[in-house]
Structure formats: structure tokens, C-alpha cells
N, CA, C and O of each residue as an XYZ file, in Angstrom:
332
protein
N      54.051    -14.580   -105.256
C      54.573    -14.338   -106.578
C      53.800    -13.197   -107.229
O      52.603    -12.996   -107.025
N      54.623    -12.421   -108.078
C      53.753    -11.019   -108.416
C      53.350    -11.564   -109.670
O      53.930    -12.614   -109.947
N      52.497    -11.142   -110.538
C      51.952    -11.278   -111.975
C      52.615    -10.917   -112.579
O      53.493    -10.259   -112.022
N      52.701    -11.040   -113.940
C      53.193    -10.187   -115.185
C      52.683     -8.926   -115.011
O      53.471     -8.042   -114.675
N      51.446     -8.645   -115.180
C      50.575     -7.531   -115.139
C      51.301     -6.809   -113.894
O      51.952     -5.809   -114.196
N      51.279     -7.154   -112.626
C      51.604     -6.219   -111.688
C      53.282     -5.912   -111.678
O      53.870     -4.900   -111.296
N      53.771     -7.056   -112.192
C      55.405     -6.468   -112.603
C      55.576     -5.675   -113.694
O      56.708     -5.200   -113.776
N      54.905     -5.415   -114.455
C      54.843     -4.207   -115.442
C      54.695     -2.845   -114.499
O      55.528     -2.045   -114.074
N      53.677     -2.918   -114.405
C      53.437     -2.142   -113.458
C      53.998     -1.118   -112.381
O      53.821      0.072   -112.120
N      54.929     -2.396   -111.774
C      55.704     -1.829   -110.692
C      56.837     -1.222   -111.896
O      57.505     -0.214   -111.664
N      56.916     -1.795   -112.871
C      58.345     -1.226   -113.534
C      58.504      0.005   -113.831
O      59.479      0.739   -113.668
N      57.153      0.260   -114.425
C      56.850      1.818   -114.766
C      56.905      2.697   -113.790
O      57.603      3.710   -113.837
N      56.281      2.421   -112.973
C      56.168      3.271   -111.821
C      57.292      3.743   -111.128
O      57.254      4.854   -110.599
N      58.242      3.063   -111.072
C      59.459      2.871   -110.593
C      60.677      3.581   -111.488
O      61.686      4.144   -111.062
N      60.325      3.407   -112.630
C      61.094      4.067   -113.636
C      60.488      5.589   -113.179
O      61.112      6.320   -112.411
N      59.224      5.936   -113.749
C      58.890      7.460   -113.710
C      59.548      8.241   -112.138
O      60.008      9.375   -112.000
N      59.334      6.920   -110.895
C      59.823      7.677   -109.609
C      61.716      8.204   -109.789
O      62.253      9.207   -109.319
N      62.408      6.961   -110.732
C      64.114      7.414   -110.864
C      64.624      8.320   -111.675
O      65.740      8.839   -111.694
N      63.020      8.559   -112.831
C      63.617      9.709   -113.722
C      62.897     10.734   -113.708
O      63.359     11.655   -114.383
N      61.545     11.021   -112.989
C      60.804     12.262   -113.166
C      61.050     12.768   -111.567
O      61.602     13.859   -111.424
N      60.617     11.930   -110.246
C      59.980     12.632   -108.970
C      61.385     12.330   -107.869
O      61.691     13.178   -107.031
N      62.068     11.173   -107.998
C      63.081     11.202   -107.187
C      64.306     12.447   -106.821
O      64.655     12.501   -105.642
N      64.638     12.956   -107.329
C      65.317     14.194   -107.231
C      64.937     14.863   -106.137
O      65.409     15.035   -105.013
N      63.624     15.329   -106.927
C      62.472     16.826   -106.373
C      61.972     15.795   -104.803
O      62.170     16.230   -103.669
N      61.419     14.622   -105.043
C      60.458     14.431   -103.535
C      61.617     14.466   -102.364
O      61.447     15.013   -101.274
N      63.008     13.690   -102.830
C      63.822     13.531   -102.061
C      64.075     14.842   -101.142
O      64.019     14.886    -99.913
N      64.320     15.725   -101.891
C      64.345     16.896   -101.395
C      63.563     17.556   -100.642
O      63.920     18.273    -99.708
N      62.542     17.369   -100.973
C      61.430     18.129   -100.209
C      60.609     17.359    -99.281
O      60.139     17.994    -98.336
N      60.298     15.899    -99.379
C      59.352     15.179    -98.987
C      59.944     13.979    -98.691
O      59.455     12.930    -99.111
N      61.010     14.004    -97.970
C      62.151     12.881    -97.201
C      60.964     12.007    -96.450
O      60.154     12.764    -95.915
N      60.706     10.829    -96.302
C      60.033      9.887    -95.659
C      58.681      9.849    -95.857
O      58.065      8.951    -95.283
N      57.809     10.976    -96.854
C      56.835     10.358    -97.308
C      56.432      9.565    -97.828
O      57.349      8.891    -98.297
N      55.211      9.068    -98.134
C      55.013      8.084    -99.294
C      53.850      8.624   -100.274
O      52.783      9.224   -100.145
N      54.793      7.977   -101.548
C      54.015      8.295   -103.069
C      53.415      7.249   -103.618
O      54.055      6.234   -103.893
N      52.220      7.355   -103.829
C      51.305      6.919   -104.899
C      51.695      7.716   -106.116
O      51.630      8.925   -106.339
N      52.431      5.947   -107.375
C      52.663      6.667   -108.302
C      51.451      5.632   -109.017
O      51.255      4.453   -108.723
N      50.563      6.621   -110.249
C      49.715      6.073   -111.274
C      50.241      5.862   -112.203
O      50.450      6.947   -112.745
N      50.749      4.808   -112.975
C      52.276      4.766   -114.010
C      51.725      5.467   -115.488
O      52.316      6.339   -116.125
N      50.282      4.754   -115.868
C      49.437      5.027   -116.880
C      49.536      6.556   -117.153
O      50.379      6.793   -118.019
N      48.865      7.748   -116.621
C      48.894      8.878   -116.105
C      49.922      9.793   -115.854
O      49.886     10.999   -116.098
N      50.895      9.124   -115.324
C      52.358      9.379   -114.339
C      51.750     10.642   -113.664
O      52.297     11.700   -113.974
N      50.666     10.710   -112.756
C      50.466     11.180   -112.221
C      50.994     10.265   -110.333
O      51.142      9.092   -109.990
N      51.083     11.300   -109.773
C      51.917     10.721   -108.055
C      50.490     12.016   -106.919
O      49.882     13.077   -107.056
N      50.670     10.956   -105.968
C      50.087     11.515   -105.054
C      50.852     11.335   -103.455
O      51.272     10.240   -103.080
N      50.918     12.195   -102.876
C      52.016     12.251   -101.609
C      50.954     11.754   -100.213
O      49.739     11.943   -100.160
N      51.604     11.245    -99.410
C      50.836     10.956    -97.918
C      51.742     11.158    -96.643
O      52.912     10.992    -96.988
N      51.672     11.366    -95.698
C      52.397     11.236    -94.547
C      52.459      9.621    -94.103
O      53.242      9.099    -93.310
N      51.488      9.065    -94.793
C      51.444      7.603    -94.394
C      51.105      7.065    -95.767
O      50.769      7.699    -96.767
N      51.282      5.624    -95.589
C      50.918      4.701    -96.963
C      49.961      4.625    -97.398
O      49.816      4.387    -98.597
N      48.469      4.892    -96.147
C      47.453      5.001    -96.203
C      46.477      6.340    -96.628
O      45.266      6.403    -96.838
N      47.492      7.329    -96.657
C      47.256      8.665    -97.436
C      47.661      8.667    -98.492
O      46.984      9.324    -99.283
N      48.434      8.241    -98.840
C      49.139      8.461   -100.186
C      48.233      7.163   -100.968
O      48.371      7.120   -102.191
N      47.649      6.489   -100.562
C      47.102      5.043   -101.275
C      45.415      6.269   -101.711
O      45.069      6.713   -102.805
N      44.818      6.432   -100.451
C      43.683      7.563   -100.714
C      43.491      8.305   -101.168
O      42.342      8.642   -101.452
N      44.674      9.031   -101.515
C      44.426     10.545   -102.378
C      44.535      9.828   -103.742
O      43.676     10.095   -104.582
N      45.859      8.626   -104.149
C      45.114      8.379   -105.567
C      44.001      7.340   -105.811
O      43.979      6.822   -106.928
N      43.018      6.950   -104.852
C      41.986      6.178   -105.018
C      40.972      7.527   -105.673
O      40.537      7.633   -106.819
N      40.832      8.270   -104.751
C      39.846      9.211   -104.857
C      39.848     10.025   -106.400
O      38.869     10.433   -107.025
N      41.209     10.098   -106.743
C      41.103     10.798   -107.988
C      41.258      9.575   -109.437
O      41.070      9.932   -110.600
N      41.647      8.069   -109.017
C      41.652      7.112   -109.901
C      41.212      6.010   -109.442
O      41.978      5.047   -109.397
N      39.404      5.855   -108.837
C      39.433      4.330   -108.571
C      39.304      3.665   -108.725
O      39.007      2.976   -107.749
N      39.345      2.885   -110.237
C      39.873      2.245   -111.035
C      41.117      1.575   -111.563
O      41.330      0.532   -112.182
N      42.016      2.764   -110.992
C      43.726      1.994   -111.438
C      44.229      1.565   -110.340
O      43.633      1.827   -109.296
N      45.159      0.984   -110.317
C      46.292      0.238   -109.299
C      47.425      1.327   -109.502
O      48.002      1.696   -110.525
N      47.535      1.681   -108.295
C      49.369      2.325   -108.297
C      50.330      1.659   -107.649
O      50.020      0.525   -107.281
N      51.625      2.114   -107.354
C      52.630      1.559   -106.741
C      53.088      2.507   -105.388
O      53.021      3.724   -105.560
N      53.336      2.242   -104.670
C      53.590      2.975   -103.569
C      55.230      2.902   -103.182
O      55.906      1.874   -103.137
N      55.660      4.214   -102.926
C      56.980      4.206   -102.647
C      57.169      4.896   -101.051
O      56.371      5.752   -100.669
N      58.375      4.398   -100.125
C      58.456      5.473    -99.411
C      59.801      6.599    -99.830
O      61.003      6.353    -99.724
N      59.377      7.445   -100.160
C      60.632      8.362   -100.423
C      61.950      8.410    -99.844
O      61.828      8.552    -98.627
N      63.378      8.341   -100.258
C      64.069      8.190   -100.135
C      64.740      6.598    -99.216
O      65.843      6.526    -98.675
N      64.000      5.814    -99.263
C      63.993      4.312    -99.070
C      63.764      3.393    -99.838
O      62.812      3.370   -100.618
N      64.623      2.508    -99.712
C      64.234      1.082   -101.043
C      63.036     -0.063   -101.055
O      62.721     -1.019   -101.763
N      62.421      0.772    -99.531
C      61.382      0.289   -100.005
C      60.376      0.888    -99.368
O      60.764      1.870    -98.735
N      58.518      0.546    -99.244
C      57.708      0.821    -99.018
C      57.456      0.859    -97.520
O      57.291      1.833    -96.785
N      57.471     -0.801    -97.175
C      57.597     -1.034    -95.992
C      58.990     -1.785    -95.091
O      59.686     -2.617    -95.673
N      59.254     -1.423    -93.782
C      60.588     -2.492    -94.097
C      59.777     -3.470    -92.475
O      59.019     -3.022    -91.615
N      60.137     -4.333    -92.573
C      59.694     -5.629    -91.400
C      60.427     -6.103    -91.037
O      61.247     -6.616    -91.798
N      60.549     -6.201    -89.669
C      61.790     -6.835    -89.032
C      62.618     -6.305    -88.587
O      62.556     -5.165    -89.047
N      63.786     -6.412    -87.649
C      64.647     -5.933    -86.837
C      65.729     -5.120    -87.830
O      65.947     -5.369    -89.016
N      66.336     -4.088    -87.013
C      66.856     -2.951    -87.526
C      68.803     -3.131    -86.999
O      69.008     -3.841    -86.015
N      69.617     -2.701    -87.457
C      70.743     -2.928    -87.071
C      71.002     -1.618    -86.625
O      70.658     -0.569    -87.168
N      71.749     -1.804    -85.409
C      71.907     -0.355    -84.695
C      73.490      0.085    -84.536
O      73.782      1.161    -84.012
């Protein structure tokens, strides 16, 4: 179960990715993943979840972000694929 606190959270983040970065990353940065800082609305890009989680540790490590994979509904997906 997520928190209040971390469902805020994700909301913002999620909002700033449908109205500020979705457009532009889609375009340019198809299957990366973004670290978005919602506070800030600052985003940081990775080739992996684990880059994109690092580049915004290093410049905020203090906040929690949300991680997206670009142009997918979600971050990670688990489990079998339909072909």
C-alpha cells in the first residue's frame, strides 16, 4: 500500500511528466528513464532506472523522486509479454 505522502508525490510528478516533459522526452528519449523531483520539477534522464535514480540522488539526496520509463505506462513491467 503506498502512503498519502508518497501518493502525493507520485501525483505531481506525474502531472509535471503529462504537461511539461512528455511531448519533448517522447521524442527524443523513447525508452529512457526519468527521475522526476516534483518539489523542484527538476527531471534527470538514465539509460537505466538505476541512472536516472543516480543522477537525481547526486544532485538531491535528500528528496524522493518518481521514476518513469518514457513512453510506457510504466516504470517496470513483470511478467510475460503477449506476442
Amino acid at each position: 500500500m503506498v502512503s498519502p505522502e508518497s501518493h502525493a508525490l507520485i501525483q505531481r510528478a506525474e502531472r509535471l511528466y503529462a504537461e511539461n516533459l512528455k511531448e519533448k522526452l517522447e521524442a527524443t528519449h523513447l525508452h529512457s528513464y526519468v527521475a522526476i523531483e516534483p518539489d523542484s520539477g527538476e527531471y534527470f534522464l538514465g539509460e537505466t532506472l538505476s541512472q536516472a535514480a543516480a543522477a537525481a540522488r547526486a544532485v538531491h539526496p535528500d528528496r524522493r523522486t518518481h521514476i518513469v520509463r518514457v513512453g510506457h505506462p510504466a516504470a517496470v513491467h513483470i511478467g510475460a509479454c503477449e506476442v
